[in-house]
One Martini backbone bead per residue (centre of mass of N, CA, C, O) as a GRO file, in nm:
protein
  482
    1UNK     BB    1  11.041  13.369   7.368
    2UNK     BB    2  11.021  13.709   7.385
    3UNK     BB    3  11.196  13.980   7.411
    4UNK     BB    4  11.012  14.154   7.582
    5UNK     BB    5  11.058  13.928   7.839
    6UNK     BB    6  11.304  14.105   7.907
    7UNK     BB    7  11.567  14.243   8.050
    8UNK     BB    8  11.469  14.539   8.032
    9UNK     BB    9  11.159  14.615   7.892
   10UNK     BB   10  11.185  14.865   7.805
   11UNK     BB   11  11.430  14.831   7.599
   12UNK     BB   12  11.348  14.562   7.434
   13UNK     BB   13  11.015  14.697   7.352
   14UNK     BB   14  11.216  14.932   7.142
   15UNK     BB   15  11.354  14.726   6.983
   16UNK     BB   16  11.166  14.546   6.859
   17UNK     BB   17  11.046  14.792   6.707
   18UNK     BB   18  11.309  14.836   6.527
   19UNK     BB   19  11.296  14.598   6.374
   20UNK     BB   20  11.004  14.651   6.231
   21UNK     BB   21  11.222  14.885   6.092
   22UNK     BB   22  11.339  15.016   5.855
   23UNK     BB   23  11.712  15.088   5.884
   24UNK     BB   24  11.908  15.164   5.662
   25UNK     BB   25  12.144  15.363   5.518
   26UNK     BB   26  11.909  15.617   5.408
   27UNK     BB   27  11.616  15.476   5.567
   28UNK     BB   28  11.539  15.620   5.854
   29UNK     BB   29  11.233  15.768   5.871
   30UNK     BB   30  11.096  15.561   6.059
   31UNK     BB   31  11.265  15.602   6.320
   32UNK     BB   32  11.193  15.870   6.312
   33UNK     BB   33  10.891  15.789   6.378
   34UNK     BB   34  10.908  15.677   6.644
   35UNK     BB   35  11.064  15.918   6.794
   36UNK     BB   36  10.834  16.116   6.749
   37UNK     BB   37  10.615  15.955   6.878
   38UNK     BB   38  10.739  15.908   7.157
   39UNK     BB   39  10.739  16.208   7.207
   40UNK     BB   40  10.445  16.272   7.205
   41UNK     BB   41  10.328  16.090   7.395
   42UNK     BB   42  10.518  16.188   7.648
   43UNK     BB   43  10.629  16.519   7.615
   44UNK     BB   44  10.878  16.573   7.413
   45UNK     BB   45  11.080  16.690   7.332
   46UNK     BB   46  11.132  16.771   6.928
   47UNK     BB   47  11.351  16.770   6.686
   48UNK     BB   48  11.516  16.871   6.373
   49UNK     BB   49  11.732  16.833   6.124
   50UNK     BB   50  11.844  16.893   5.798
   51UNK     BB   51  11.984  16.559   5.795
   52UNK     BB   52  11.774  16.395   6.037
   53UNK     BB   53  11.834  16.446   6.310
   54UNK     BB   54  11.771  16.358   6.637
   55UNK     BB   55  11.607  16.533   6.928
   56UNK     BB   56  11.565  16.535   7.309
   57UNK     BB   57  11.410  16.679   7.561
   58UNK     BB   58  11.484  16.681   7.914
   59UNK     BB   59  11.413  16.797   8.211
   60UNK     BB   60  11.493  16.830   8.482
   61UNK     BB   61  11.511  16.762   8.826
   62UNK     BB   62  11.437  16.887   9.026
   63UNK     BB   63  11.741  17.053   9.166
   64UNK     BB   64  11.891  16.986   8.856
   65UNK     BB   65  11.933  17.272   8.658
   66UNK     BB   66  12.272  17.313   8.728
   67UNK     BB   67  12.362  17.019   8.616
   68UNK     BB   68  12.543  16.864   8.390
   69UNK     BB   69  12.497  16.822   8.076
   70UNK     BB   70  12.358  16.506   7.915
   71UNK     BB   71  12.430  16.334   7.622
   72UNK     BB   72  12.271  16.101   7.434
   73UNK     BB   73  12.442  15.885   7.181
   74UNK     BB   74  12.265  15.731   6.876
   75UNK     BB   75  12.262  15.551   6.550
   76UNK     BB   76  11.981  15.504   6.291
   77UNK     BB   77  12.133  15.288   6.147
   78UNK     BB   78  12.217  14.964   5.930
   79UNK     BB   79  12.376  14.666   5.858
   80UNK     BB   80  12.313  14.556   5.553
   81UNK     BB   81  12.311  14.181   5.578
   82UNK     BB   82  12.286  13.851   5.407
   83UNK     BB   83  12.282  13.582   5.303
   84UNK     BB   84  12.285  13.386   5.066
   85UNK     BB   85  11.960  13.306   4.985
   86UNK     BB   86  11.815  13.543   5.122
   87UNK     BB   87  11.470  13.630   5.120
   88UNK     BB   88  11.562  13.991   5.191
   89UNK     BB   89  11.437  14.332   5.232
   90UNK     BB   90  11.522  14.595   5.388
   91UNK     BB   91  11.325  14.812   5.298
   92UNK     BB   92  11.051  14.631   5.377
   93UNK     BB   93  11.176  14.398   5.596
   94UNK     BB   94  11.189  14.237   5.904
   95UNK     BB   95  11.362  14.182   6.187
   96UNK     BB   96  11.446  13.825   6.327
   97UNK     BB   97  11.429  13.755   6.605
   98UNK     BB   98  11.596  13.509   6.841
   99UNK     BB   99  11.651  13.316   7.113
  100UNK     BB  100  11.995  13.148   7.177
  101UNK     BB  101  12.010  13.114   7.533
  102UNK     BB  102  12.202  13.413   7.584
  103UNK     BB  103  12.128  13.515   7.285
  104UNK     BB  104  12.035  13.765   7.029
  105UNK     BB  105  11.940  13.731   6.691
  106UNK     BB  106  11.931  13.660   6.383
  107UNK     BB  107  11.766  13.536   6.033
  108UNK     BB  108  12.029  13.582   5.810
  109UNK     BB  109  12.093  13.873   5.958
  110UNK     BB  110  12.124  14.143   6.088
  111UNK     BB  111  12.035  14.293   6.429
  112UNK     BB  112  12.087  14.607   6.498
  113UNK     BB  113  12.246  14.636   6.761
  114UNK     BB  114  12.391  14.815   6.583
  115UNK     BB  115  12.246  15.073   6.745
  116UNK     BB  116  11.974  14.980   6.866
  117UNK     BB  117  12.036  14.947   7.161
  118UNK     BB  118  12.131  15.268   7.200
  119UNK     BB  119  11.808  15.340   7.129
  120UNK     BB  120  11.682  15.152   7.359
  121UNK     BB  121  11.804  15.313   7.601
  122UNK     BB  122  11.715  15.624   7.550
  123UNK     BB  123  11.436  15.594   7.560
  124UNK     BB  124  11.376  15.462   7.822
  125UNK     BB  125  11.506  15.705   7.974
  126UNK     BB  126  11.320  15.924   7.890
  127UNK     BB  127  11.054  15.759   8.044
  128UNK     BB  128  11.172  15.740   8.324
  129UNK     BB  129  11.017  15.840   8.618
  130UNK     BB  130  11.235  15.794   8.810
  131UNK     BB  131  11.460  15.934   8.727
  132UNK     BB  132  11.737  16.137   8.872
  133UNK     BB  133  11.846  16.422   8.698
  134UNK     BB  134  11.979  16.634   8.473
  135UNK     BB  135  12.013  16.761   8.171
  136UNK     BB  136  11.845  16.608   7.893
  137UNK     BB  137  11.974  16.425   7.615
  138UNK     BB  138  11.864  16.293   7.237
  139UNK     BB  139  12.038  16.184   7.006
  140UNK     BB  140  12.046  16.118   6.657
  141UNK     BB  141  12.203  15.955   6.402
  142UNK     BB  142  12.289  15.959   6.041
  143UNK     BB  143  12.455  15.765   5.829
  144UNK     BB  144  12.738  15.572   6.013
  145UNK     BB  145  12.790  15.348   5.821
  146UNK     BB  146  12.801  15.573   5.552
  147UNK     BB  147  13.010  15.842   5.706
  148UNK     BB  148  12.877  16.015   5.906
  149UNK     BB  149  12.693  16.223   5.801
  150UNK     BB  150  12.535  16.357   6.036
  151UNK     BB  151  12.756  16.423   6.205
  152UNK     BB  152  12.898  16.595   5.950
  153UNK     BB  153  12.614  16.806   6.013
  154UNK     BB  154  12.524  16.866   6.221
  155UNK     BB  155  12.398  17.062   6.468
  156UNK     BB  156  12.528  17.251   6.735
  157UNK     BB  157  12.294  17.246   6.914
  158UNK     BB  158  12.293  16.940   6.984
  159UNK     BB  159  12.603  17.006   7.137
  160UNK     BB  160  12.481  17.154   7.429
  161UNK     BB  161  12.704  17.082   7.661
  162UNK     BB  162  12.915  16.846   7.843
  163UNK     BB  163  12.810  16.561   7.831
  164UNK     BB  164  12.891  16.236   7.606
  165UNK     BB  165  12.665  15.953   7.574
  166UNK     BB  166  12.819  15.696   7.402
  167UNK     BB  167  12.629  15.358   7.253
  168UNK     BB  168  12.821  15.233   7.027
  169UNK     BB  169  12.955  14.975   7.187
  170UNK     BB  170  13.095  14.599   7.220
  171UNK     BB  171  13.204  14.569   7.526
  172UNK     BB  172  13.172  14.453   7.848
  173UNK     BB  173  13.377  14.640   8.041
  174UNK     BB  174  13.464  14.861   7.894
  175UNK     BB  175  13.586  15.188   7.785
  176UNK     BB  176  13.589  15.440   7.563
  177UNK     BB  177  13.820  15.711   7.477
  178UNK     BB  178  13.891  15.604   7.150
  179UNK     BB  179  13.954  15.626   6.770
  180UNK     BB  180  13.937  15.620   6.445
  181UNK     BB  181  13.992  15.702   6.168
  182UNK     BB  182  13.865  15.804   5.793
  183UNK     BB  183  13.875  15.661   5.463
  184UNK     BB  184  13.709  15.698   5.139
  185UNK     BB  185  13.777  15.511   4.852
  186UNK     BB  186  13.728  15.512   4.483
  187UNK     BB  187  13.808  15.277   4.247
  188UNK     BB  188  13.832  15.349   3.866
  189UNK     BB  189  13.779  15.115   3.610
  190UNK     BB  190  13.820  15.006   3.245
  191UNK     BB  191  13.596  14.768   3.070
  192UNK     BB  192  13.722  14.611   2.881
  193UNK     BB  193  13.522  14.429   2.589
  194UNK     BB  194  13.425  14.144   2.438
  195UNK     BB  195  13.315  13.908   2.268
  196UNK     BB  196  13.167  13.572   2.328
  197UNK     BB  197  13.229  13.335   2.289
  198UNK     BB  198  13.147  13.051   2.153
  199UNK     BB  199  13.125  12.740   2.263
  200UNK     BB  200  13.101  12.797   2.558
  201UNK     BB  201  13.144  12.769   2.911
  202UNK     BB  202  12.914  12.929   3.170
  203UNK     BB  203  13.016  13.043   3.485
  204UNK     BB  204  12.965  13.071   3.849
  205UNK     BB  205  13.179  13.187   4.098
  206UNK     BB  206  13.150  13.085   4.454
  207UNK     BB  207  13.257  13.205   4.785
  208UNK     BB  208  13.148  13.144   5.049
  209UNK     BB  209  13.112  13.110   5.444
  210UNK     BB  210  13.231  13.388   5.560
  211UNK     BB  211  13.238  13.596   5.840
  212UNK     BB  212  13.351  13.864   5.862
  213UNK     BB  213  13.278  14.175   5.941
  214UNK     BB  214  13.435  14.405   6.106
  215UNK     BB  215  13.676  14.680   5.955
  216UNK     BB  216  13.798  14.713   6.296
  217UNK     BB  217  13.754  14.523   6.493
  218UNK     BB  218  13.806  14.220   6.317
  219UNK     BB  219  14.060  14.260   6.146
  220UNK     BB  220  14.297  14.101   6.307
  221UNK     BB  221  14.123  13.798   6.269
  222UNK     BB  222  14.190  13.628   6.011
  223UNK     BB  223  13.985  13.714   5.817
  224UNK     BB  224  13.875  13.689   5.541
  225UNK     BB  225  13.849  13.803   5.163
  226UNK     BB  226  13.652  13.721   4.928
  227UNK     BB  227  13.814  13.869   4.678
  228UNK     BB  228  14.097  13.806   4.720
  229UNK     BB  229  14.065  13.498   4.710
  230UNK     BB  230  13.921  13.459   4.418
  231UNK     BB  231  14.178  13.601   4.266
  232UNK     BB  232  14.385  13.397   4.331
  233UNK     BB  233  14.209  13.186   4.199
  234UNK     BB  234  14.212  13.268   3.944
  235UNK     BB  235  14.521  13.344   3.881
  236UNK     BB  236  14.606  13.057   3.876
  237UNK     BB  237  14.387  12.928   3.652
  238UNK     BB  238  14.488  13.069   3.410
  239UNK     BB  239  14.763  12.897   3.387
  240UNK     BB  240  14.565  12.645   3.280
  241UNK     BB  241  14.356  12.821   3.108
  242UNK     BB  242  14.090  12.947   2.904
  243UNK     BB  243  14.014  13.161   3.102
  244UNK     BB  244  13.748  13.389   3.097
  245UNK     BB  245  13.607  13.743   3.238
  246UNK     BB  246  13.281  13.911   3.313
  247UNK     BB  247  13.296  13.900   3.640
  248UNK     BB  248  13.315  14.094   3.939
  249UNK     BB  249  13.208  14.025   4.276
  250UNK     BB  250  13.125  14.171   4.593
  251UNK     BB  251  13.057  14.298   4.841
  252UNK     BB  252  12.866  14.604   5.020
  253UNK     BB  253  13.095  14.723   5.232
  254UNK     BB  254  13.342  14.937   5.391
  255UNK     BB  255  13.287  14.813   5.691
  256UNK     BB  256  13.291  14.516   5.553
  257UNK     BB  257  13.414  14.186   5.544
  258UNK     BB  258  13.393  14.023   5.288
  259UNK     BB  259  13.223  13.726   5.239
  260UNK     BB  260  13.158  13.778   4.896
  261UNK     BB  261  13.220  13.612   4.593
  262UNK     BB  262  13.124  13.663   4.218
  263UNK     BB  263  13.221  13.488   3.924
  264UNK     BB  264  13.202  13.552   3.535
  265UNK     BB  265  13.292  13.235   3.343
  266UNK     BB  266  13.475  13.097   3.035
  267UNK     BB  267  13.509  12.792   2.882
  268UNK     BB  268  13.602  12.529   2.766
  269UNK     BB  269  13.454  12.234   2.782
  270UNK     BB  270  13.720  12.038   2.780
  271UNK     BB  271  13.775  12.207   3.090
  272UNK     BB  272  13.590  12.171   3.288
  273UNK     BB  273  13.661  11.939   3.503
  274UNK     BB  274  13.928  12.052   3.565
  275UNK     BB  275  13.887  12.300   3.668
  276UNK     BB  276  13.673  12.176   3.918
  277UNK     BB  277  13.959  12.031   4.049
  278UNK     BB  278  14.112  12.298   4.090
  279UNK     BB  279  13.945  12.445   4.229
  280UNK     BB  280  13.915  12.285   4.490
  281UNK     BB  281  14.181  12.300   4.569
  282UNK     BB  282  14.233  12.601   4.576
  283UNK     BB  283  14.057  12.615   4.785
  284UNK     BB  284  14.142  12.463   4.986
  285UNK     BB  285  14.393  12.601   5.076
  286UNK     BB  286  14.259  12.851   5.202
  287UNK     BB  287  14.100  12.689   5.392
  288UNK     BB  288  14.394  12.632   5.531
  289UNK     BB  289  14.492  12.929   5.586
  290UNK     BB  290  14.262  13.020   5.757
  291UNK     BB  291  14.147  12.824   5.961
  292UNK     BB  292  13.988  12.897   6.261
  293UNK     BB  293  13.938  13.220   6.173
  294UNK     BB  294  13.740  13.044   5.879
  295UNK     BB  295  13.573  12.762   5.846
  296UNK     BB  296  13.321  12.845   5.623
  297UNK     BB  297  13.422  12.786   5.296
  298UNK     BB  298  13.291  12.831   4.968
  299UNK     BB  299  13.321  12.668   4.644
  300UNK     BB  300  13.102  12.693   4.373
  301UNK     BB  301  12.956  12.602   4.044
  302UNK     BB  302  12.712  12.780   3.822
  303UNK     BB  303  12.551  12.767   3.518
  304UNK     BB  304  12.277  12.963   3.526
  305UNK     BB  305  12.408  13.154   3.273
  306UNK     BB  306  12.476  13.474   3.121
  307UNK     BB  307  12.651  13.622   2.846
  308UNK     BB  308  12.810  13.815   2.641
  309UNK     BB  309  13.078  13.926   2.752
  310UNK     BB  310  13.412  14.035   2.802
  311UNK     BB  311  13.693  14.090   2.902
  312UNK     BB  312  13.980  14.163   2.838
  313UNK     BB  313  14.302  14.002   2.884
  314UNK     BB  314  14.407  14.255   3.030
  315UNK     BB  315  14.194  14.380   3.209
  316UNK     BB  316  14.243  14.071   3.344
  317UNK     BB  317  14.481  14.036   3.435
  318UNK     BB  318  14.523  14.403   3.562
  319UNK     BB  319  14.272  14.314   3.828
  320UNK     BB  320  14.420  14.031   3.945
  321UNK     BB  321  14.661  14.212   4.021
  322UNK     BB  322  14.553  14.374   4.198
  323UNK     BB  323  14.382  14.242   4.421
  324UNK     BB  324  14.611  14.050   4.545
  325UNK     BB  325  14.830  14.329   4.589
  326UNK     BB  326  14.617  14.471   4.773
  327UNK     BB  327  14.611  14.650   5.068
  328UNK     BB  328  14.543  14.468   5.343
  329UNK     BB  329  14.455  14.512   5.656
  330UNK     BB  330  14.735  14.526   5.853
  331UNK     BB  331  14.952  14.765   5.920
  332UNK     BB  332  14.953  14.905   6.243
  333UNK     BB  333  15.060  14.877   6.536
  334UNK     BB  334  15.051  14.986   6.832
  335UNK     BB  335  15.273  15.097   7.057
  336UNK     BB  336  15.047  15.231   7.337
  337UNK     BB  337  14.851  15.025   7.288
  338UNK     BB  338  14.769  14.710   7.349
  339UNK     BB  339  14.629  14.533   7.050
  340UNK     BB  340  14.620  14.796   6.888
  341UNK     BB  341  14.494  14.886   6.608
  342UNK     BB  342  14.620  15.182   6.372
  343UNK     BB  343  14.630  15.065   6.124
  344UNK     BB  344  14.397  15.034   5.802
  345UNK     BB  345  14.248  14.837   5.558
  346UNK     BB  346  13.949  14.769   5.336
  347UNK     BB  347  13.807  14.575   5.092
  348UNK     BB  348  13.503  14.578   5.033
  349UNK     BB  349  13.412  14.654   4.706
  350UNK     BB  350  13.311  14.475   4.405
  351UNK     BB  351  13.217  14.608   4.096
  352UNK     BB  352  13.061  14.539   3.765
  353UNK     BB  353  12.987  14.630   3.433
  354UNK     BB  354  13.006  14.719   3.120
  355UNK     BB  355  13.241  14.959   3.140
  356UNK     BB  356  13.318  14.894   3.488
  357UNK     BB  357  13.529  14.909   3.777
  358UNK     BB  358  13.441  14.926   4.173
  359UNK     BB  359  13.601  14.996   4.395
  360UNK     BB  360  13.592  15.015   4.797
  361UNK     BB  361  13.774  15.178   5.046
  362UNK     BB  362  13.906  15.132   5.359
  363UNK     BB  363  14.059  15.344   5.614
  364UNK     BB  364  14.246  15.347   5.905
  365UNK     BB  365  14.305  15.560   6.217
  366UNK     BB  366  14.480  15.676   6.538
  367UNK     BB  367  14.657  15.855   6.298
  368UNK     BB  368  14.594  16.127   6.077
  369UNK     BB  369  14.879  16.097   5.929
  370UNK     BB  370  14.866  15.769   5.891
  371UNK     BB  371  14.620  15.764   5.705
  372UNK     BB  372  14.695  15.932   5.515
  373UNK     BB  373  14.945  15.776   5.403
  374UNK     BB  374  14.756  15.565   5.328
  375UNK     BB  375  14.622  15.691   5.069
  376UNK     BB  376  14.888  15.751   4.927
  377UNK     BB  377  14.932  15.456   4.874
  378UNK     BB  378  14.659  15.388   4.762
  379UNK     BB  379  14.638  15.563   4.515
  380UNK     BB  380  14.927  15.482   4.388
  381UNK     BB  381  14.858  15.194   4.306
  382UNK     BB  382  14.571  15.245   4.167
  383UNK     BB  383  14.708  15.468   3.938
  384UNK     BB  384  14.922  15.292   3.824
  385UNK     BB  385  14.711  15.074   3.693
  386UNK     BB  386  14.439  15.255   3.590
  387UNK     BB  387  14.315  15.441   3.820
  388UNK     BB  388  14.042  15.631   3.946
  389UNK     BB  389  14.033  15.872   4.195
  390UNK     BB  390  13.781  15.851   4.445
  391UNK     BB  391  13.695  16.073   4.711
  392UNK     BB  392  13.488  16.065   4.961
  393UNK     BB  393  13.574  16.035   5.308
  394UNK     BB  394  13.597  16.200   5.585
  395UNK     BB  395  13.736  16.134   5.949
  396UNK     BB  396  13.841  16.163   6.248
  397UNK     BB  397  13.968  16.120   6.524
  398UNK     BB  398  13.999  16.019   6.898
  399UNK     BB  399  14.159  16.134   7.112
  400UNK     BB  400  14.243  16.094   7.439
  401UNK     BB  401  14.171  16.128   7.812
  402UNK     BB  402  14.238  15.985   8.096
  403UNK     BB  403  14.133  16.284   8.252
  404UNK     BB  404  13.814  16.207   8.238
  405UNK     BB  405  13.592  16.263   8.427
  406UNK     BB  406  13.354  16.054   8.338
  407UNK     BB  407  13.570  15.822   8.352
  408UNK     BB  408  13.574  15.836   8.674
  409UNK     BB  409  13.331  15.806   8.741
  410UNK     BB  410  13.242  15.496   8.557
  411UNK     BB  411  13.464  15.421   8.751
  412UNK     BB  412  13.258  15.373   9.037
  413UNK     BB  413  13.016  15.269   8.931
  414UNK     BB  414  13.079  15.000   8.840
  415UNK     BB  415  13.217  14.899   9.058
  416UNK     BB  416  12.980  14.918   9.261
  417UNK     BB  417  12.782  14.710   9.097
  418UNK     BB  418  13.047  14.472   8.999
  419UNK     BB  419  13.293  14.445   9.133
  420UNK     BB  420  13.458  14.584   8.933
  421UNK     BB  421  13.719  14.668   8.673
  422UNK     BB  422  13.718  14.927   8.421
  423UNK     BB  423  13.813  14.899   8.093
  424UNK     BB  424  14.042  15.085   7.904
  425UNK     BB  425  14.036  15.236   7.562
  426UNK     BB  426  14.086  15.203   7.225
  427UNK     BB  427  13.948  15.220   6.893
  428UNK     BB  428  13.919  15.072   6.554
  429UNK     BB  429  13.678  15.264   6.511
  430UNK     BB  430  13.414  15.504   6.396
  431UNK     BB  431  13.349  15.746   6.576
  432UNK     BB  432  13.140  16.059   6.643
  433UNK     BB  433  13.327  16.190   6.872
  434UNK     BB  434  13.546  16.330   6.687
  435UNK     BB  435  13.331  16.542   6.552
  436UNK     BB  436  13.214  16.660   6.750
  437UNK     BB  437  13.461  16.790   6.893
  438UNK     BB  438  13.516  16.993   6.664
  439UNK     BB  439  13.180  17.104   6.774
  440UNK     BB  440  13.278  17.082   7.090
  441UNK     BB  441  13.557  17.084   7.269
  442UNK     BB  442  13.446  17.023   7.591
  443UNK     BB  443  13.334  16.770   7.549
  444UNK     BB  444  13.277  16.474   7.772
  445UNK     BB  445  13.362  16.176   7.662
  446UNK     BB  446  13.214  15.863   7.593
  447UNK     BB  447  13.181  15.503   7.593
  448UNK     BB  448  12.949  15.241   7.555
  449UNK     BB  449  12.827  14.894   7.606
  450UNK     BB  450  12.740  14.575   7.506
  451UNK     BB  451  12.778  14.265   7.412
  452UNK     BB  452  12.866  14.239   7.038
  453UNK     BB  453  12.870  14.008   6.782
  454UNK     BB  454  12.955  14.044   6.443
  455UNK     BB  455  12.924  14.334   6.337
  456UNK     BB  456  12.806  14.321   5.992
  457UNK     BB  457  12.654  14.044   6.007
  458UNK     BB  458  12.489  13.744   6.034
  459UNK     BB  459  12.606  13.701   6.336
  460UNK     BB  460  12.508  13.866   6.490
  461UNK     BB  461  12.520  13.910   6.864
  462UNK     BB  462  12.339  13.968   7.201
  463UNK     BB  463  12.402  13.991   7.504
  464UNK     BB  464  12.139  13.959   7.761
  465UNK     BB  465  12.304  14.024   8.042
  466UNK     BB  466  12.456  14.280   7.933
  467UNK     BB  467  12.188  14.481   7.869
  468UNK     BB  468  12.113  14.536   8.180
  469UNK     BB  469  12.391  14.617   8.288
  470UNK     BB  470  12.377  14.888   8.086
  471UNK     BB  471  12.147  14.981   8.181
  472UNK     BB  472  12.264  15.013   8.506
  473UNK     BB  473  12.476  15.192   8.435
  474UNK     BB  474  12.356  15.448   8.292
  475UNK     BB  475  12.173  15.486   8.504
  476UNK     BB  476  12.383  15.532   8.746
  477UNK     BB  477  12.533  15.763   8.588
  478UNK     BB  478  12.271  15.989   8.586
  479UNK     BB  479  12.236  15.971   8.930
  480UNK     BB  480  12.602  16.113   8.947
  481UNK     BB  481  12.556  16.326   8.812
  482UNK     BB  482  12.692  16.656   8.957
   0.00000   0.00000   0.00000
């Protein structure tokens, strides 16, 4: 059975779409091509601000003209995520939907859930010709997996209106009323390196199976990082080897808890067997340690490599001892709102090359002040170290509104359509909610979505019966505003 064959079809037609253009972060240009051309079939008005946001524009229903302005909106880029070993290339080839059950899932790749469901489900809504609503756009924003940066762009323009329907939620029967800001930093040290020793054995050491995921939603859940995992293990094994390292890499997004870690080793041949043993025990440790909250991690150790250099020792030394010791996962549970993390930072990616080494960390609070105070801890740690310090890109959190007319509408419309009743929080993730308020403070804003699994990862899955409820909980929500 294909996606297309889902209901309701008008979505799902849109999304089989979405799959089958390439659109990581930085390469939306597709996607914008099709939202371009969706307007121009149906008669749509279509937009275009200075760094590639779009918007859509339908006139309200008859005698709905001076009804409350309402802006759907969803990001147009995704986590390109993919399994070790999976040969597919995000900028050229489809992501491959599949459904598995109960839900639709991707071959090994994000399934593009995040945000691809919030664009075919506004796209749907704009070409739906039964819909009955007041003034209606549909905006779409880029590059919001590395750094929100469409929203810190936007065009003021295109948030000119009264209600903020944000589709990019990931729970069923949530309502999001608030989110965290965050703060996006590069440390850079210097890789002094010698020539490799002759007649040594070189090893590449591979960390992987680990689930990774969402570096907001995720966090909390004890799941590994594999860059600190292998540094762990390395540092253990250096006191009883001649091991000497000549890069490690790891992850590949600061908002994505790294599944893979990748060390590149030399050792003398007479310690290969000994090492090999002791590498296996310490993966166990490890692999006991996380428990059932991660338990696919494998530790591979590959012959297949060269290098001519390594680190110096010291180098090797003082990058192990960053590594175990920087401050990772969870810093502070909100004290207001039962389970919700208020402040995190999350290790995302650690590149090597031949004469520097480049961590990036992303920091999150849904409190600004303690965001700050958390990237000047982590700014002096990696400082102390001997790294330079590069601040790549803030945005705001999104304060709550309990009292927000439009959060009251939504759980009125919920209990009406599913008998329940509809759960509010605030979210531990990036919305560009916060943002927006900035550029246009009037704006009632709300959040909500269908049940999304494991986003960030290629374990990515939408549960199929949620997108339907999402989908009609959406139209009956434009035909009560009012």
């Amino acid at each position: 059975m294909e996606i297309t064959a889902l209901s309701p079809q008008s979505l799902w037609k849109h999304f089989a779409a979405i799959c089958r253009i390439p659109h990581p972060s930085g390469h939306e240009a597709g996607i914008r091509e099709y939202i371009k051309g969706f307007a121009h079939h149906n008669g749509i008005e279509y937009c275009e601000d200075a760094v590639g946001n779009a918007m859509l524009i339908r006139p309200a229903t008859s005698g709905r003209e001076f009804y409350p302005r309402v802006i759907m909106q969803s990001h147009i880029d995704m986590v390109p995520q993919k399994n070790s070993g999976t040969a597919f290339d995000f900028l050229t080839d489809a992501i491959q939907p599949y459904i598995d059950g109960n839900w639709v899932k991707a071959a090994c790749t994000t399934l593009g859930a995040d945000n691809g469901i919030g664009i075919a489900a506004a796209l749907a809504m704009m070409e739906d010709k039964q819909l009955i609503h007041g003034p209606l756009k549909a905006i779409f924003t880029v590059e919001e997996e590395t750094g929100l940066t469409g929203a810190l762009n936007l065009s003021p323009e295109f948030l000119q209106g009264d209600i903020l329907l944000n589709l990019d939620s990931e729970e069923e029967g949530m309502a999001f009323i608030g989110c965290a800001g965050g703060s996006r930093t590069e440390y850079v040290f210097n890789c002094d390196r010698e020539p490799s020793p002759i007649n040594h054995v070189a090893i590449r050491v591979a960390l992987t199976g680990l689930r990774g995921g969402h570096s907001g939603m995720e966090i909390n859940l004890g799941r590994g990082n594999a860059i600190i995992i292998l540094a762990r293990i390395l540092q253990d094994a250096v006191k009883s080897f001649d091991l000497r390292l000549a890069a490690i890499n790891g992850g590949s997004l600061d908002n994505a808890i790294p599944r893979e870690a990748f060390a590149d080793i030399i050792l003398p041949p007479d310690q290969e067997m000994e090492l090999a043993v002791m590498l296996e025990k310490l993966a166990m440790r490890e692999i006991e340690t996380l428990g059932e909250n991660d338990p696919g991690m494998k530790l591979t150790l590959l012959k297949d490599v060269d290098f001519c250099s390594i680190m110096e020792k010291e180098t090797q030394t003082d990058l192990l001892k960053v590594l175990v010791n920087c401050p990772n996962g969870v810093i502070k549970m909100s004290e207001s709102i039962p389970n919700l993390v208020e402040t995190s930072t999350n290790l995302g990616v650690i590149k090597t090359t031949s004469d520097l080494i480049r961590l990036t960390c992303l920091q999150r609070s849904s409190c600004d002040s303690e965001r700050e105070q958390l990237v000047t801890r982590m700014n002096d740690f990696f400082s102390q170290a001997g790294a330079d310090v590069e601040r790549k890109n803030s945005y705001p959190g999104w304060q709550p509104n309990t009292d927000s007319p439009v959060l009251g509408l939504l759980q009125n419309v919920y209990r009406d359509l599913f008998e329940g009743a509809l759960q509010v929080r605030a979210i531990h993730a990036g919305l560009e909610c916060g943002i927006f308020r900035n550029i246009n403070p009037k704006l009632d804003m709300i959040s909500f979505g269908p049940e999304i699994r494991s986003p960030h990862s290629p374990d990515e899955q939408v549960l199929i019966a949620s997108v339907e409820r999402f989908y009609q909980l959406l139209c009956a929500l434009l035909r009560r505003i009012d």
